[in-house]
C-alpha positions as CSV (number, residue, x, y, z in Angstrom):
1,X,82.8,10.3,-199.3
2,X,80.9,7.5,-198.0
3,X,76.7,7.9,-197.8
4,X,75.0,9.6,-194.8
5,X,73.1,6.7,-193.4
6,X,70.0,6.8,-191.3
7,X,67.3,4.6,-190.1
8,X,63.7,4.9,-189.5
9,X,63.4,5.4,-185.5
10,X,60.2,2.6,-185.8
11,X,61.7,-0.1,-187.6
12,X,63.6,-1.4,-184.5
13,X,60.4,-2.0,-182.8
14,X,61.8,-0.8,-179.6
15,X,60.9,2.6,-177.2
16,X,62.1,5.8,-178.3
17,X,65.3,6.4,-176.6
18,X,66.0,2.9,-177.0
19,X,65.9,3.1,-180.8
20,X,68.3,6.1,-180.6
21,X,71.0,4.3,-178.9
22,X,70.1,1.4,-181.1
23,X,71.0,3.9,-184.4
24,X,73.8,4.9,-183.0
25,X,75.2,1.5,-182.1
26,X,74.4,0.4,-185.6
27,X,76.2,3.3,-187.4
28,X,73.9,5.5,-188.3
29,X,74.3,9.2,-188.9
30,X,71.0,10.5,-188.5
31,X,67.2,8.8,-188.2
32,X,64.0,9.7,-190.0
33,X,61.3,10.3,-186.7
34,X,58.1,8.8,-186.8
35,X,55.6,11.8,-185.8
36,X,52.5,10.6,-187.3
37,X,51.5,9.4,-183.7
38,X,52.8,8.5,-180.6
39,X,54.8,10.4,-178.3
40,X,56.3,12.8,-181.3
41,X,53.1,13.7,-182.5
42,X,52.6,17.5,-182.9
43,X,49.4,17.0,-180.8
44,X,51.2,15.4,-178.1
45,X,54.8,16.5,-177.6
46,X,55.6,19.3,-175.3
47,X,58.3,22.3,-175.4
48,X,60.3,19.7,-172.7
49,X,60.0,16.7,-175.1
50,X,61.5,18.7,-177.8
51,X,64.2,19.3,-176.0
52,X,64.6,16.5,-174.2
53,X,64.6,14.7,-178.0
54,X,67.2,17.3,-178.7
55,X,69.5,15.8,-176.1
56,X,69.0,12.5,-177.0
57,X,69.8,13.0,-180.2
58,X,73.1,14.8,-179.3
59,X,74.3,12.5,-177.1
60,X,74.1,9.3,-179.3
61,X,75.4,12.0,-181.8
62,X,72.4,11.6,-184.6
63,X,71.3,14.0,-187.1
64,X,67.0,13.8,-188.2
65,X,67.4,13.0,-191.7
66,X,63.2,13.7,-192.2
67,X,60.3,13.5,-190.0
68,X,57.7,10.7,-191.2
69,X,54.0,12.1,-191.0
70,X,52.2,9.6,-192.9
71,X,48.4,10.6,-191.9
72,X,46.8,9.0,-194.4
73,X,46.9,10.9,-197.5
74,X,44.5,13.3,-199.7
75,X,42.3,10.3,-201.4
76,X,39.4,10.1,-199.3
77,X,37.4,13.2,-198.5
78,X,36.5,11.8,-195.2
79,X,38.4,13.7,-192.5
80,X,40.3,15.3,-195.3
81,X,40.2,19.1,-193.9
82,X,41.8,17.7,-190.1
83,X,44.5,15.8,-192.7
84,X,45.5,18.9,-194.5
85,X,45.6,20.7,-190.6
86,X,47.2,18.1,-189.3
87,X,50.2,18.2,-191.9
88,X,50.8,21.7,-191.6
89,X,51.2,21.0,-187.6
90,X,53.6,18.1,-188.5
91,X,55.4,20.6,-190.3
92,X,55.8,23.3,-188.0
93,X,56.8,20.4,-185.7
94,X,59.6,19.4,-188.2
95,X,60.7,22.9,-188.6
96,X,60.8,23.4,-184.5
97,X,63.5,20.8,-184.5
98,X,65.2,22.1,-187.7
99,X,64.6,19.9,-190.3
100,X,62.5,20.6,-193.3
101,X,62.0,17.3,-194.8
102,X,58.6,16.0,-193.8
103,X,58.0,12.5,-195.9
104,X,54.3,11.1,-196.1
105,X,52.0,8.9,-198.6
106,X,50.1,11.6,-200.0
107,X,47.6,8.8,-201.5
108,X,47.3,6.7,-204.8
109,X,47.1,9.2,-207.4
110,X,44.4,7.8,-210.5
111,X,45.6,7.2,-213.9
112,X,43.3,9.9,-215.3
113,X,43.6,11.9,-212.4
114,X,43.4,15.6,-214.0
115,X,39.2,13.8,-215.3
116,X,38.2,12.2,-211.8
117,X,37.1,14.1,-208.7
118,X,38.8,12.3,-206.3
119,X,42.4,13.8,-208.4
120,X,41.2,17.3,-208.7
121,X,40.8,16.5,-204.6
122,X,44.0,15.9,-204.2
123,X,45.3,18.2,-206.3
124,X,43.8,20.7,-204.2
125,X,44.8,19.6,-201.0
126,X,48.3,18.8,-201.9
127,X,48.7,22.6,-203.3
128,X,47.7,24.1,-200.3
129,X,50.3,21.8,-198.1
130,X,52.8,22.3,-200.6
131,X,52.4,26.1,-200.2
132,X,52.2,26.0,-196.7
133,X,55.3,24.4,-196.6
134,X,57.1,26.4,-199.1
135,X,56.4,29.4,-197.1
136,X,58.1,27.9,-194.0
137,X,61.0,26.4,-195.8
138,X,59.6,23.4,-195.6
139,X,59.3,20.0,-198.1
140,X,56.6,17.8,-198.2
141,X,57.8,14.5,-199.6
142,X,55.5,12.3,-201.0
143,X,57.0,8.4,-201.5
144,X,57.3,6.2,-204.4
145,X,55.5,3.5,-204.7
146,X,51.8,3.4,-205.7
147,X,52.3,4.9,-209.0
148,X,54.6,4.9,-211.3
149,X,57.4,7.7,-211.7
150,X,56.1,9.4,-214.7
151,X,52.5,9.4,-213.2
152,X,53.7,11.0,-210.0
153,X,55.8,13.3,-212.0
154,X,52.7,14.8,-213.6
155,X,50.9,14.6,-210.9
156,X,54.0,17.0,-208.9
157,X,54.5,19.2,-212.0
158,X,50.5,20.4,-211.5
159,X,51.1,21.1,-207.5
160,X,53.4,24.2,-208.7
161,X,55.1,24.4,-205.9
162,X,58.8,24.5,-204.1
163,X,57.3,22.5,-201.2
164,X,56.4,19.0,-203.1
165,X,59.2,16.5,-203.2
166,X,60.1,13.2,-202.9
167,X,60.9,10.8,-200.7
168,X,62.4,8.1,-203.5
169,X,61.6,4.2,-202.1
170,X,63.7,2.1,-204.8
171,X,61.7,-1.1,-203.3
172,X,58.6,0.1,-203.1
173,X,58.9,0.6,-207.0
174,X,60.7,-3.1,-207.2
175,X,57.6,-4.6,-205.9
176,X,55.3,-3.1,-207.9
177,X,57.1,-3.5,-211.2
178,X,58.1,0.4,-211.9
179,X,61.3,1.2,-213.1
180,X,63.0,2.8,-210.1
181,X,66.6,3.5,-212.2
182,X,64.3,4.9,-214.9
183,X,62.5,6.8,-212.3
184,X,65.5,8.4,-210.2
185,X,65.7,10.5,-213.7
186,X,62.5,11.0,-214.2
187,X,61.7,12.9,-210.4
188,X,65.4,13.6,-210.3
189,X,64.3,17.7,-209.7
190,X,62.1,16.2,-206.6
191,X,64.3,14.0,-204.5
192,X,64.8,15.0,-201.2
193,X,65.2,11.6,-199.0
194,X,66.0,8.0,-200.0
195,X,64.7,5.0,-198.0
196,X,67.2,2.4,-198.3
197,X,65.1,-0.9,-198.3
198,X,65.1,-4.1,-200.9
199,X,62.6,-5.9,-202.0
200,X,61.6,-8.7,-204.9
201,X,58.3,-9.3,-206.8
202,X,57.7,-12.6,-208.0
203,X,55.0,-13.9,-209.9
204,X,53.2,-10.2,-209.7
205,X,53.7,-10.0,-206.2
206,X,55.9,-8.0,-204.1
207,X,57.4,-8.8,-201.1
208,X,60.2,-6.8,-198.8
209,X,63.4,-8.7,-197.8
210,X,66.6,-8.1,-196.3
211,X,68.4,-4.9,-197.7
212,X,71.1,-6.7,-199.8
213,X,68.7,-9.9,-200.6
214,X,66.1,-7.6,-203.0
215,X,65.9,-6.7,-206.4
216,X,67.2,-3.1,-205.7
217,X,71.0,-3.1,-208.0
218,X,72.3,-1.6,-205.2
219,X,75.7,-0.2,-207.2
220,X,73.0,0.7,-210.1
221,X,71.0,2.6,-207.7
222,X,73.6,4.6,-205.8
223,X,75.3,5.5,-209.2
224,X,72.1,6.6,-210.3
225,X,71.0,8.8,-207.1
226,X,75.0,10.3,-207.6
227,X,74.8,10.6,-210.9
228,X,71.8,13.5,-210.2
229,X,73.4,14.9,-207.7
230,X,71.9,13.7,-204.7
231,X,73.7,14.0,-201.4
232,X,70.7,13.4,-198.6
233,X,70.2,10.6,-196.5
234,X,69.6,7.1,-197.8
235,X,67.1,6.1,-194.5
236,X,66.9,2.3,-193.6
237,X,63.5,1.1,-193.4
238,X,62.8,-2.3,-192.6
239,X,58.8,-3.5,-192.1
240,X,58.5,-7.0,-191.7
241,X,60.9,-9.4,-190.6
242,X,61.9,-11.0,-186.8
243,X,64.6,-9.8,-186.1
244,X,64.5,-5.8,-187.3
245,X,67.7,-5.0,-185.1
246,X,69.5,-7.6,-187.0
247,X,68.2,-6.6,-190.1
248,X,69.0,-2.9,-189.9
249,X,72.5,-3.6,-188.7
250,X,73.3,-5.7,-191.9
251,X,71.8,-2.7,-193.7
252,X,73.9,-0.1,-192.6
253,X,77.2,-2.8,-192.6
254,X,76.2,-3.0,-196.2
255,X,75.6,0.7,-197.0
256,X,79.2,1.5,-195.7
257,X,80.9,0.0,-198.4
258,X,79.6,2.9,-200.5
């Protein structure tokens, strides 16, 4: 069985219903929806916009692979409390159009983060989303990338909770010089969501390329995510770049071969 591909509604840089059609003429199963702001934010989408987003999705025949509701994370205690509120409307948002995997950036977790205050902080505040969540059915996926696996590991063995997962970003881990084979073991019990995107670092510095051009062993990496059993979406992202649509469609031609 060949992957379930998505793509993140954003990364074609194009209106909403545009970038549906665009998914769908690209091959994609399914999309992650960007909800952090905009039109699909909790605190601005109506009863008729869900549906209407329903239909949309129907009709260009697209599964939500994961809503995106990256807020800003639990590391600053400014406007923390509205974060933590907002996150549990983004869930019950992501629930109301029947998907339970909400991916964010929950912040960059400290080295000696069980010592610090601002680690006990987001401890804290990532228990009581995680709970929150778990008691709706819900996952909050955090992404790779700041951190290394086996910090963020720690970090989601202390939340105690159903509702904390993953959202594993092989590149994001490439460009900061993590082990991201290592690390699909290593939060293997956490992975909900994939983003499929490449990057390189080169002389300490990352950079994100063409899915395909990167670092990412592609074969290595799909084994690996097989290999634990995964069987989720592997959601293109693309950031940077002119031409995204171009980009994305390369992507997914290259994803198929799996």
């Amino acid at each position: 069985m060949g992957l379930k591909i998505g793509v993140i509604n954003t990364s074609f840089r194009l209106p909403l219903k545009e970038s549906l059609e665009k998914a769908r003429e690209v091959g994609a199963h399914g999309v992650q929806l960007w909800v952090a702001s905009g039109e699909l934010d909790p605190d601005n989408i109506t009863e008729t916009g869900k549906k209407d987003l329903l239909h949309h999705l129907e009709v260009n025949n697209l599964e939500i692979s994961a809503v995106c509701g990256d807020i800003g994370g639990f590391a600053n205690p400014e406007g923390l409390e509205e974060r933590i509120a907002k996150t549990k409307r983004i869930v019950d948002l992501s629930l109301s159009l029947d998907t339970p995997i909400i991916t964010t950036h929950i912040g960059t977790i400290p080295e000696n983060w069980r010592q610090v205050e601002q680690g006990k902080m987001m401890l804290e505040a990532a228990k009581e989303v995680a709970k929150y969540a778990e008691n709706h059915g819900a996952f909050l996926a955090s992404e790779t990338g700041p951190e290394s696996p086996e910090l963020m590991k720690d970090f989601l063995d202390a939340v105690e909770s159903k509702g904390i997962a993953v959202n594993y970003d092989p590149a994001n881990l490439v460009m900061r010089g993590f082990d991201y084979l290592g690390g699909v073991k290593v939060l293997a019990p956490y992975i909900v969501h994939t983003h499929a995107k490449d990057g390189v670092r080169i002389d300490g510095k990352g950079q994100e390329v063409a899915l395909g051009d990167g670092h990412v062993n592609w074969d290595a990496y799909i084994a690996a995510m097989r290999d634990i059993g995964f069987n989720g979406f592997f959601t293109i992202e693309r950031e940077v770049g002119p031409d995204p649509v171009a980009d994305i469609k390369k992507a997914a031609d290259f994803l198929r071969k799996y």
